[in-house]
C-alpha positions in Angstrom: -2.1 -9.0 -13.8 -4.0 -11.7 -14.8 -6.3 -11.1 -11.3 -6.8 -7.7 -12.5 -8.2 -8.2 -15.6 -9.9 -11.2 -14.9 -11.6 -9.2 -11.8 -12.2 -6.4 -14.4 -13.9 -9.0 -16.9 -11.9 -8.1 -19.9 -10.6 -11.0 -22.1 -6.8 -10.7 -22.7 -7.6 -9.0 -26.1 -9.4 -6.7 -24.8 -7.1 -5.8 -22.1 -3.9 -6.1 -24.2 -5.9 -3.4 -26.9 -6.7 -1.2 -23.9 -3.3 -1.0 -22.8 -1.6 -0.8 -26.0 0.2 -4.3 -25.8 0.2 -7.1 -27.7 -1.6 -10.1 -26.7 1.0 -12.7 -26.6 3.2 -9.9 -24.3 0.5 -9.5 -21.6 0.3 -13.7 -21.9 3.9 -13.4 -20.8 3.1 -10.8 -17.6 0.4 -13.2 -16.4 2.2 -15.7 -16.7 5.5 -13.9 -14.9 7.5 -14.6 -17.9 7.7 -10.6 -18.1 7.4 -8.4 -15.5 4.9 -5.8 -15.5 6.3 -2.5 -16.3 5.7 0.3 -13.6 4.1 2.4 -17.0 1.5 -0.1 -17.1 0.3 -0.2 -13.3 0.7 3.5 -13.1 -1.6 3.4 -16.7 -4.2 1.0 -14.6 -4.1 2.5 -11.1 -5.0 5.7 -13.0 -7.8 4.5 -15.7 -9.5 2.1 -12.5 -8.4 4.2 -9.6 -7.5 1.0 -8.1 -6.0 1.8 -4.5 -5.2 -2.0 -4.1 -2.9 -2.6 -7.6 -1.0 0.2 -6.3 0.0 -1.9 -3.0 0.1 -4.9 -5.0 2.5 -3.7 -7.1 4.3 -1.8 -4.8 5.0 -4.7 -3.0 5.6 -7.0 -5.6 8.8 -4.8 -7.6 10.4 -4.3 -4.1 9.4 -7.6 -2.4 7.7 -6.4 0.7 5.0 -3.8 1.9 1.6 -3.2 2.7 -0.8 -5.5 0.8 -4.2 -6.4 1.4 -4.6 -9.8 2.6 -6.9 -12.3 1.8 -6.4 -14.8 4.3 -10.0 -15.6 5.9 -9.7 -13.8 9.3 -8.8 -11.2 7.4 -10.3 -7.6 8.9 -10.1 -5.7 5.8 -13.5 -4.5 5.4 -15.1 -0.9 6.5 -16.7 -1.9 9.4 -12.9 -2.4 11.3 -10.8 -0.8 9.4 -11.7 2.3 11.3 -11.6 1.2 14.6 -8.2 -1.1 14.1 -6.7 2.1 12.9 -7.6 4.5 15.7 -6.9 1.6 18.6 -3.1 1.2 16.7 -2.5 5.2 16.5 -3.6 5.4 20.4 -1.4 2.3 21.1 1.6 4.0 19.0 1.5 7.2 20.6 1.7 5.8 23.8 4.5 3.3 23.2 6.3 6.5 21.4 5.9 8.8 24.6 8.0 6.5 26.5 11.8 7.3 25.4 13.2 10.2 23.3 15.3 9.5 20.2 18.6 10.4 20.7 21.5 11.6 18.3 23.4 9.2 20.4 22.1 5.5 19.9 25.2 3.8 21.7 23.8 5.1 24.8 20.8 3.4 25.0 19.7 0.9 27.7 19.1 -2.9 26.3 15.3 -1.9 28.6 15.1 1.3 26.4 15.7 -0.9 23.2 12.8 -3.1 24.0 10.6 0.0 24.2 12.0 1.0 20.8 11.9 -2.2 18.9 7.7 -1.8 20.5 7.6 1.5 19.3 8.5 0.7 15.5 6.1 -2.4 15.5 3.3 -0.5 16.7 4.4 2.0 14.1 4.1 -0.7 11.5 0.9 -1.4 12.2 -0.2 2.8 12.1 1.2 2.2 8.8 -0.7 -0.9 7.6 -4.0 0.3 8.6 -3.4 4.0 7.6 -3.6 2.4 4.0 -5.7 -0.1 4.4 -8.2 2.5 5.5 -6.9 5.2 2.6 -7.5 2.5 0.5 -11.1 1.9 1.2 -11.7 5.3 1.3 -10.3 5.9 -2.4 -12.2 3.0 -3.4 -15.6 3.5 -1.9 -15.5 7.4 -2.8 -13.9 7.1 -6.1 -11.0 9.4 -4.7 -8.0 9.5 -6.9 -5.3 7.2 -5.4 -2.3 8.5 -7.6 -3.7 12.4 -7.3 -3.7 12.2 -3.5 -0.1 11.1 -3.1 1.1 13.5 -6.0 -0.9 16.3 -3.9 1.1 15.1 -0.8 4.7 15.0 -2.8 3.7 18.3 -3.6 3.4 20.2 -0.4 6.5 18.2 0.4 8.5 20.2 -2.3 6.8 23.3 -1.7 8.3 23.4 2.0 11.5 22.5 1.0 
């Protein structure tokens, strides 16, 4: 939290007005004394369309999940993020073309478990750099983060 609004350049009376908080109460969520209610990212992901917050906090109430690193050989930048995504779909649909999932898992050869376990990693990393790339698209293109996913949920419900 205390990133956030330092990032965003807003003193913590400023940014405990904005979100309708007292000041001593958002000293406490920097300082992880309290935990930042999912009202107030949702309340910030919305006003900033910040694509990364989301993750953040995704990842921090359930204590895993794709965030955005910032270790410094870190790829996260548009120049990759497009081609690390496309080489990991084209490695993940070959590594899924080489079994079938079966209703019947007990059956399965310890040699077609290897190909599985492969499978689900390379799946993993579809996953991570399918939102790292949604991400920078939101960002860059001011595309609404929350009103994309709500969008998808939608069409979800719709089919049934």
């Amino acid at each position: 939290m205390k990133n956030f609004r330092v990032c965003k350049e807003k003193s913590q009376e400023q940014f405990s007005s904005e979100l309708m908080l007292s000041r001593e109460y958002l000293s406490k969520q920097e300082t992880g004394e309290r935990k930042v209610q999912p009202a107030t990212t949702r309340q910030l992901i919305e006003k900033y369309n910040d694509p990364w917050l989301a993750l953040e906090a995704a990842n921090e109430y359930i204590g895993w999940g794709v965030t955005r690193t910032n270790a410094p050989n870190s790829d996260i930048c548009k120049g990759t993020v497009h081609s690390r995504l496309e080489e990991h779909l084209t490695e993940a649909l070959e590594s899924t073309n080489k079994f079938q999932l079966t209703e019947k898992p007990n059956i399965v050869q310890s040699i077609e478990m290897q190909d599985i376990r492969n499978s689900a990693s390379k799946i993993v990393e579809v996953i991570y750099w399918s939102l790292m790339y949604l991400a920078l698209v939101c960002e860059t293109y001011e595309i609404g983060w929350i009103e994309l996913w709500e969008e998808h949920y939608s069409k979800l419900r719709s089919k049934g």
